[in-house]
NUDO-178383 format. One record per residue (C-alpha): residue number from 1; y, x, z. Coordinates in pm, 1 decimal. Layout:
N
<node resi="NUM" y="Y" x="X" z="Z"/>
...
***
This chain:
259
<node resi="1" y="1361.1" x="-1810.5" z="-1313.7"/>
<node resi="2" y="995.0" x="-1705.0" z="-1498.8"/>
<node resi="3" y="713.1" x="-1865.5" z="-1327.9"/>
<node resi="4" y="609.8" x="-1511.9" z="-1193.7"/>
<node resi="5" y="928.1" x="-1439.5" z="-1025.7"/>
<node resi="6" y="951.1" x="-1785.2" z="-940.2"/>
<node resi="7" y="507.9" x="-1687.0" z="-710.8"/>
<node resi="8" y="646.7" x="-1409.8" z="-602.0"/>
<node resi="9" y="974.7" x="-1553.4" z="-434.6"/>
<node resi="10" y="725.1" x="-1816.0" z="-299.6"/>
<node resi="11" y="477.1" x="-1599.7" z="-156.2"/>
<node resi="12" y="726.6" x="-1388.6" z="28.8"/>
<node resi="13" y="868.2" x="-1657.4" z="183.3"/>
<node resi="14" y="525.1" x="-1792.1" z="271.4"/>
<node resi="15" y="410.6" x="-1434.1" z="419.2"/>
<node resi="16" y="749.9" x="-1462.8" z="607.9"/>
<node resi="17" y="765.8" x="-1774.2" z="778.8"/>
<node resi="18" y="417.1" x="-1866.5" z="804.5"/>
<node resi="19" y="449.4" x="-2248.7" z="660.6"/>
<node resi="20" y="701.1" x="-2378.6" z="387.9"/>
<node resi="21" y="819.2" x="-2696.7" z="291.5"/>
<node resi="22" y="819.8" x="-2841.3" z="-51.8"/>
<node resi="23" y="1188.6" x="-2935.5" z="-18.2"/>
<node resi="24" y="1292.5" x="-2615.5" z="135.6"/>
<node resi="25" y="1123.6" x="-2456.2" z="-113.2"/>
<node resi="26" y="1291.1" x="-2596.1" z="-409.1"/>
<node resi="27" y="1636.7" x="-2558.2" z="-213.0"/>
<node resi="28" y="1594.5" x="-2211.0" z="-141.6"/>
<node resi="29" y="1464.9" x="-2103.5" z="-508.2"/>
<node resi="30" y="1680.9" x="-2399.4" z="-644.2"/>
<node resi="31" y="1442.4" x="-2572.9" z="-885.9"/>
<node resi="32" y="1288.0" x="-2954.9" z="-852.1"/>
<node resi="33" y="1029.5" x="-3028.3" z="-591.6"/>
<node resi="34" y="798.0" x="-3100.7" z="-868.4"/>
<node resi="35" y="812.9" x="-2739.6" z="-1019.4"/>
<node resi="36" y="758.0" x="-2661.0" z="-628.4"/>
<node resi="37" y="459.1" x="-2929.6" z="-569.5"/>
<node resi="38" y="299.0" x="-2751.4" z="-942.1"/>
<node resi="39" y="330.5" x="-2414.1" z="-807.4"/>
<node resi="40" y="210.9" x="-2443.2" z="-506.0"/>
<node resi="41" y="-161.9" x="-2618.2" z="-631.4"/>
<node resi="42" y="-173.1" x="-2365.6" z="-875.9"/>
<node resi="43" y="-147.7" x="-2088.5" z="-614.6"/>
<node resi="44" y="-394.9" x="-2304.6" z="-378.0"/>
<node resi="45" y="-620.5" x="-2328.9" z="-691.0"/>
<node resi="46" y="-617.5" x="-1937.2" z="-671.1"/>
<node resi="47" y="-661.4" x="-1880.6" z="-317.8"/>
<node resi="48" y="-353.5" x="-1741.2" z="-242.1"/>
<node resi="49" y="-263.1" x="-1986.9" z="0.5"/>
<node resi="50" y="-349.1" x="-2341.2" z="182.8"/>
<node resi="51" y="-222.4" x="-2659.3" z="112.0"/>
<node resi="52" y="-102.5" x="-2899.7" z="310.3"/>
<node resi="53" y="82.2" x="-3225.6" z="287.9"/>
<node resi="54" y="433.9" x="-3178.3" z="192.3"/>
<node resi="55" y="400.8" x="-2793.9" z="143.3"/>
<node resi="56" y="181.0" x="-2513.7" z="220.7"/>
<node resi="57" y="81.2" x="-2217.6" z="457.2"/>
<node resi="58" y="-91.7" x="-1920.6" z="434.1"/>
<node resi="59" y="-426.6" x="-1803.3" z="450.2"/>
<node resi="60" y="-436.3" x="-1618.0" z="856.0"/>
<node resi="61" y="-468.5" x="-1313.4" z="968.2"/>
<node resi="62" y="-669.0" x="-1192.1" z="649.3"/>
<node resi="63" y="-403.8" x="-1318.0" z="442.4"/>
<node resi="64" y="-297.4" x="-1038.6" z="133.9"/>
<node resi="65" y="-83.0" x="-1077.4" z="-131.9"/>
<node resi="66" y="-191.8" x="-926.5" z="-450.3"/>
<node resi="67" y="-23.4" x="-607.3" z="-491.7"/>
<node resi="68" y="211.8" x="-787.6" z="-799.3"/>
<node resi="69" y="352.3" x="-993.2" z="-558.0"/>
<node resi="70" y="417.8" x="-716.2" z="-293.2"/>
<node resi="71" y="653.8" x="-490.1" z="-471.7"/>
<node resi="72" y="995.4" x="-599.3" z="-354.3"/>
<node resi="73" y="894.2" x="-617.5" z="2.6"/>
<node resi="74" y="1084.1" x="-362.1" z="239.6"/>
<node resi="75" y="1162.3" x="-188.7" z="-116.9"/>
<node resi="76" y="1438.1" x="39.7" z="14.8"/>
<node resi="77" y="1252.0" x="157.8" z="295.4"/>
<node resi="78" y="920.0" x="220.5" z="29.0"/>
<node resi="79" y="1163.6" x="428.5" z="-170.4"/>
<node resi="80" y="1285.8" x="664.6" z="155.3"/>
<node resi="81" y="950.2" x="689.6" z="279.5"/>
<node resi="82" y="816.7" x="780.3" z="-33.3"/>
<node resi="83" y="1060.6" x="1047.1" z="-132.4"/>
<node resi="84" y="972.5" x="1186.6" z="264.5"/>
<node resi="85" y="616.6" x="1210.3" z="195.5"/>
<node resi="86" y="642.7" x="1367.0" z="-183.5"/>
<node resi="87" y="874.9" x="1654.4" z="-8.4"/>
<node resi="88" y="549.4" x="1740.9" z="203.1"/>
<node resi="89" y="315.4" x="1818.3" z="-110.0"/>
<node resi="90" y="358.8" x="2167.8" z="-202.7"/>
<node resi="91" y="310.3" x="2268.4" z="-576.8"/>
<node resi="92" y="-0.4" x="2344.8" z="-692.0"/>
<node resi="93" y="-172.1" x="2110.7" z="-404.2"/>
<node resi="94" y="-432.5" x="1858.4" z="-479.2"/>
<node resi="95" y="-336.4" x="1507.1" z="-321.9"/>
<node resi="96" y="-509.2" x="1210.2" z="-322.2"/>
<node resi="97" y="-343.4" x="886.6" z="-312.4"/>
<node resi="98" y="-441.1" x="588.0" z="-228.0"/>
<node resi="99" y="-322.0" x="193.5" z="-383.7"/>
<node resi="100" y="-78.3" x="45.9" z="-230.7"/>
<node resi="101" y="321.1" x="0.6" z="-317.1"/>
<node resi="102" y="408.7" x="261.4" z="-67.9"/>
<node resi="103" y="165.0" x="548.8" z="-265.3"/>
<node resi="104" y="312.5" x="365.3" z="-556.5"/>
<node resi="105" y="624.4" x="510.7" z="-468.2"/>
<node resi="106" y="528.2" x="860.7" z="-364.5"/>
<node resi="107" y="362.7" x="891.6" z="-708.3"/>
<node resi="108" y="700.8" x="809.6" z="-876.3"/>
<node resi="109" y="875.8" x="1030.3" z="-658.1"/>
<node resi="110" y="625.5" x="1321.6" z="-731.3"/>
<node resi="111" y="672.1" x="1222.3" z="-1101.0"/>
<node resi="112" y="1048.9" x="1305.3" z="-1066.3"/>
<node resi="113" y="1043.7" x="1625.8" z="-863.8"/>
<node resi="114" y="1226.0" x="1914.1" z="-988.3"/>
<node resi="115" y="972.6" x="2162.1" z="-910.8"/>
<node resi="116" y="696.4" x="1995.8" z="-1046.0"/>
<node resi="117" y="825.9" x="1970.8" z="-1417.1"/>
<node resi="118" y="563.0" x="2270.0" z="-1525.3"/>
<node resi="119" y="259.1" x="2438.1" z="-1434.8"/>
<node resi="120" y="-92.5" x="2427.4" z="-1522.5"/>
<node resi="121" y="-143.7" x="2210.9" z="-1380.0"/>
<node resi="122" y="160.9" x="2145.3" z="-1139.4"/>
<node resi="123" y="-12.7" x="1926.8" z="-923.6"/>
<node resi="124" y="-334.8" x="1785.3" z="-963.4"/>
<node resi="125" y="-384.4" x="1394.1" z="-826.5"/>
<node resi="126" y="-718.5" x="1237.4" z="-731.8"/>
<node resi="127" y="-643.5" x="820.1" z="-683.3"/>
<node resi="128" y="-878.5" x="512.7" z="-679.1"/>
<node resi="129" y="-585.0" x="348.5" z="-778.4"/>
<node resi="130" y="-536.1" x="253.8" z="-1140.1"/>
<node resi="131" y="-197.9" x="159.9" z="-1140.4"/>
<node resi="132" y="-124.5" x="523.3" z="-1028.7"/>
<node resi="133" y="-295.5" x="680.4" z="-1273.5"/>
<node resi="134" y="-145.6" x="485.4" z="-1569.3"/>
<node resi="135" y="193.3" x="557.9" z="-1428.6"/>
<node resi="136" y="108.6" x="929.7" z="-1366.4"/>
<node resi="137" y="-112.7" x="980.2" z="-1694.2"/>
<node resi="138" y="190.7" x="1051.9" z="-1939.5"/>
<node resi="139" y="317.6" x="1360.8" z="-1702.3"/>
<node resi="140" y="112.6" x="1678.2" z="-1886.1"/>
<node resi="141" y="192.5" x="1902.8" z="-1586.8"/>
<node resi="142" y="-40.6" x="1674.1" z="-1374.4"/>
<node resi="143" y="-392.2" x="1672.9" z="-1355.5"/>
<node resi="144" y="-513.3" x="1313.6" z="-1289.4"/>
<node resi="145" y="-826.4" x="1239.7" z="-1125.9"/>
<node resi="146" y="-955.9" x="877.4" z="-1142.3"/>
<node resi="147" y="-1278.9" x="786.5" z="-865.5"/>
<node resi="148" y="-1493.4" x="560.5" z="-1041.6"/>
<node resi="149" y="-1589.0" x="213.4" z="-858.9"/>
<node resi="150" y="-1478.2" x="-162.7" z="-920.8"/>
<node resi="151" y="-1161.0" x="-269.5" z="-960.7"/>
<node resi="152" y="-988.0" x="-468.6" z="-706.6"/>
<node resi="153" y="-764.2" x="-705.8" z="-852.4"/>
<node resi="154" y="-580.7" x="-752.7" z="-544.3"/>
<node resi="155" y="-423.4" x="-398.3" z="-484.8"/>
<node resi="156" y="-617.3" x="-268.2" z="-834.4"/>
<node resi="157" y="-806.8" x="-18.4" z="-625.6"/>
<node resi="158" y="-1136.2" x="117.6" z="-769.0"/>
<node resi="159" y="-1419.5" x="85.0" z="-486.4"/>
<node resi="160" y="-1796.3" x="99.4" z="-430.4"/>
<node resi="161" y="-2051.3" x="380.7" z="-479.4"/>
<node resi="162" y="-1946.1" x="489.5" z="-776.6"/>
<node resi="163" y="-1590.7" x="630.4" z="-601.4"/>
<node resi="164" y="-1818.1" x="756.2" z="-327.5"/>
<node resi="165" y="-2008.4" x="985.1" z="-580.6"/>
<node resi="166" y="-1654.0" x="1110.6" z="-733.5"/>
<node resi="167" y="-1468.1" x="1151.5" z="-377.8"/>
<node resi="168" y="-1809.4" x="1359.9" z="-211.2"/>
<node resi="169" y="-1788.4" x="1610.9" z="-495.6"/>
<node resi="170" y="-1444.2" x="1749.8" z="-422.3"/>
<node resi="171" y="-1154.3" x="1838.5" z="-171.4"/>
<node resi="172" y="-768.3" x="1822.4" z="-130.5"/>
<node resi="173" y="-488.0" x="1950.6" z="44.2"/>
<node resi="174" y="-383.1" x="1606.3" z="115.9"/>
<node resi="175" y="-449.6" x="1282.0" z="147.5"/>
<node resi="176" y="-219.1" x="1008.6" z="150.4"/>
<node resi="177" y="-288.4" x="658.4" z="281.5"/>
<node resi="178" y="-113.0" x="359.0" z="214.7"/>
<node resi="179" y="-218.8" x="103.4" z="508.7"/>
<node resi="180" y="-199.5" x="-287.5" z="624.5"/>
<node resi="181" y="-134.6" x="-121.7" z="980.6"/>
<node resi="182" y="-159.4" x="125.2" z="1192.6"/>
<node resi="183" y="-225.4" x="205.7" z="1530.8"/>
<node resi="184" y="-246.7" x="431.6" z="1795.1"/>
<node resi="185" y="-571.9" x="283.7" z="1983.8"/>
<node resi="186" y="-707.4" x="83.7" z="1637.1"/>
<node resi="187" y="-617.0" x="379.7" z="1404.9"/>
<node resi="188" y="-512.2" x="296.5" z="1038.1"/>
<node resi="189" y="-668.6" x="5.5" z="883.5"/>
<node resi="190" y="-676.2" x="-224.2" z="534.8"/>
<node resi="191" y="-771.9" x="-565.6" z="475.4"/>
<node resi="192" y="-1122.6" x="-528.5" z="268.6"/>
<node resi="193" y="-1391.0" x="-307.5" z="371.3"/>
<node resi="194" y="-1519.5" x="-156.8" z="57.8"/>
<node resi="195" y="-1153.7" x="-76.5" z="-14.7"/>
<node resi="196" y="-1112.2" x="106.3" z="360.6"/>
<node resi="197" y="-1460.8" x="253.3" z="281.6"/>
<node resi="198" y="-1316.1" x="471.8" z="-51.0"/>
<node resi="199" y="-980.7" x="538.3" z="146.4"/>
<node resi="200" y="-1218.4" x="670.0" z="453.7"/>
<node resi="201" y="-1391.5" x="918.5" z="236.4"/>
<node resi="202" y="-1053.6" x="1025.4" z="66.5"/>
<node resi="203" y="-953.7" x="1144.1" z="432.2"/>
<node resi="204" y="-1247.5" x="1300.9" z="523.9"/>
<node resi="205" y="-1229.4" x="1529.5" z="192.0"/>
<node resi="206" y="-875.3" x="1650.8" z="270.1"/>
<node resi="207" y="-726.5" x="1926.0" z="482.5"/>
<node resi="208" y="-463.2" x="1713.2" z="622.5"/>
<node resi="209" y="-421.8" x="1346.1" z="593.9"/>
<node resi="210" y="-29.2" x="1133.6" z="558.4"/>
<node resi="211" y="24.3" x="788.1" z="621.3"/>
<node resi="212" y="304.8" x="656.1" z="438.9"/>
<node resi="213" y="366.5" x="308.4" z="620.9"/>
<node resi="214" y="728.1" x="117.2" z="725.7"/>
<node resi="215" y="778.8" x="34.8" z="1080.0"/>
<node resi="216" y="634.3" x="-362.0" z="956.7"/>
<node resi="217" y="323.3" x="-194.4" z="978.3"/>
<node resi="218" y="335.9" x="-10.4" z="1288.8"/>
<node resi="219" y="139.1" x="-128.0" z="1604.0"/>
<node resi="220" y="-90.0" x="-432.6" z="1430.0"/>
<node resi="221" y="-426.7" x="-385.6" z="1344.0"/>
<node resi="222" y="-633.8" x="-551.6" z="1034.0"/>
<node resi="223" y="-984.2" x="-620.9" z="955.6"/>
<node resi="224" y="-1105.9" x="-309.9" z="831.6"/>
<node resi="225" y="-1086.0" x="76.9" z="969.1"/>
<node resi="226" y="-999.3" x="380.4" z="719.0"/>
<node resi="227" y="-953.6" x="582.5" z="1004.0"/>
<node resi="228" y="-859.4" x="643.9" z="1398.3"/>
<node resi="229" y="-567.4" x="783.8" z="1440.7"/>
<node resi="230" y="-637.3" x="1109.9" z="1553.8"/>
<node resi="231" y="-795.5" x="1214.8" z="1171.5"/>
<node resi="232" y="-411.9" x="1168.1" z="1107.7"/>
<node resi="233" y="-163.5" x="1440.3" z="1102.7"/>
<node resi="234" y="153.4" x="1270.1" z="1013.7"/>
<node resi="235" y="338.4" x="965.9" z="1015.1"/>
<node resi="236" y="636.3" x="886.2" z="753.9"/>
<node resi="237" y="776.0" x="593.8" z="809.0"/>
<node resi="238" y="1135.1" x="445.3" z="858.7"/>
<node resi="239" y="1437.1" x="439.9" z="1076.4"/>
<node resi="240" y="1353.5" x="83.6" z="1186.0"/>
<node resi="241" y="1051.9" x="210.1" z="1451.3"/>
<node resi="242" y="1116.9" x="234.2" z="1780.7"/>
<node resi="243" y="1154.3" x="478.6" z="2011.1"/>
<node resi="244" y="837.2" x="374.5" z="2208.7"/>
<node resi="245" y="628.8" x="340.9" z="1932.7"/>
<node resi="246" y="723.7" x="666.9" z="1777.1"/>
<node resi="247" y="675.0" x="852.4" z="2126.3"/>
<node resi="248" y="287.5" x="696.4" z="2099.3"/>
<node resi="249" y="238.1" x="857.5" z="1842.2"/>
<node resi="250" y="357.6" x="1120.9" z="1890.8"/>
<node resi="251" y="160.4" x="1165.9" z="2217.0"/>
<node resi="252" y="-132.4" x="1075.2" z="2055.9"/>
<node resi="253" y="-73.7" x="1410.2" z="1869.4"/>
<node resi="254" y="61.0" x="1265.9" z="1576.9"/>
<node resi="255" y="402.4" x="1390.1" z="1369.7"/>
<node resi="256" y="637.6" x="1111.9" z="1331.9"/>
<node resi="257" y="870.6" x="1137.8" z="1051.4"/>
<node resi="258" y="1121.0" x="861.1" z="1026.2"/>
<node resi="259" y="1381.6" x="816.6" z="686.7"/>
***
């Protein structure tokens, strides 16, 4: 197992259970406790989590994984949801995106949409999120619009003014958030301000506004607003919610789409 697969296995299990063992570790991802003990002060020497004695824990509440480390999480569901949401752009639309794995995957399932094979342009995408637009870039039928800003290594979202003055000088059809959670009463919401800042201003420039989120997501709230929940028009997320939480929302004025 490479060293990256080897963080990535490790931080999902950390982000799971809360606190992890150096033993259990190295039995789970069967390697030796040292390769565990080497990893784990190499991750605490980059922040990404705390250690303690015999093993480590993560950060709190404010605790994100880089977005390289997020990928494989609820993948399945990603891939559904994403596919849900890319039906809902018409051709010919402008859609904003923001980062995230979830907008990941709606961008790869725009990129493989029958309908959107040719036209000039066949859909034109405005992101602050570079990974998108690298993926997207090669598809000649798509206009790509990159926001300017500061990249965030974490989720490798561009952010600060410099988005702002982008974002204020046009409009979309729609806009469609990837979020930490989301709530009826707290509204959607991201862990870093500046980053909830850009994805605030990419809602407020669209007609109608998506959040692609799995049911994980559903019901928590996080540090930092993008948006209450009554700027959003629908919900696509997956089979897993329940039916209490999908009536809120729903009640709240709010279509629920669940894949």
């Amino acid at each position: 197992m490479s060293r990256d697969a080897r963080w990535k296995a490790l931080l999902e299990l950390l982000v799971e259970r809360g606190r992890l063992e150096v033993e259990e570790a190295a039995a789970e991802l069967e390697v030796s406790a040292a390769t565990i003990r080497r990893d784990f002060d190499q991750l605490a020497e980059q922040q990404m989590l705390v250690r303690t004695r015999g093993g480590a824990v993560v950060h709190g509440v404010s605790y994100e994984l880089p977005l390289r480390y997020k990928t494989a999480r609820h993948a399945s569901e990603k891939q559904r949801i994403a596919k849900a949401v890319a039906d809902l752009v018409a051709p010919g639309e402008a859609v904003g995106l923001t980062g995230g794995t979830t907008t990941t995957e709606v961008a790869r399932a725009l990129a493989v949409r029958g309908d959107l094979t040719s036209g000039s342009p066949a859909l034109t995408v405005v992101t602050n999120a570079l990974n998108i637009a690298n993926e997207l870039a090669v598809r000649p039928q798509f206009k790509i619009v990159v926001t300017g800003g500061v990249a965030r290594a974490q989720s490798y979202e561009l952010i600060g003014p410099l988005a702002d003055g982008v974002l204020g000088q046009i409009t979309m059809d729609v806009a469609v958030l990837g979020v930490v959670s989301f709530d009826v009463t707290h509204g959607a919401a991201a862990h870093d301000e500046a980053e909830a800042a850009v994805n605030r201003l990419l809602c407020e420039r669209a007609e109608r506004v998506v959040v692609a989120a799995d049911s994980s997501k559903l019901g928590r709230r996080a540090f930092a607003r993008i948006c209450a929940a009554d700027a959003v028009d629908t919900l696509v997320t997956d089979a897993a919610a329940g039916p209490e939480t999908v009536q809120r929302f729903e009640e709240a004025g709010i279509q629920v789409i669940a894949v």
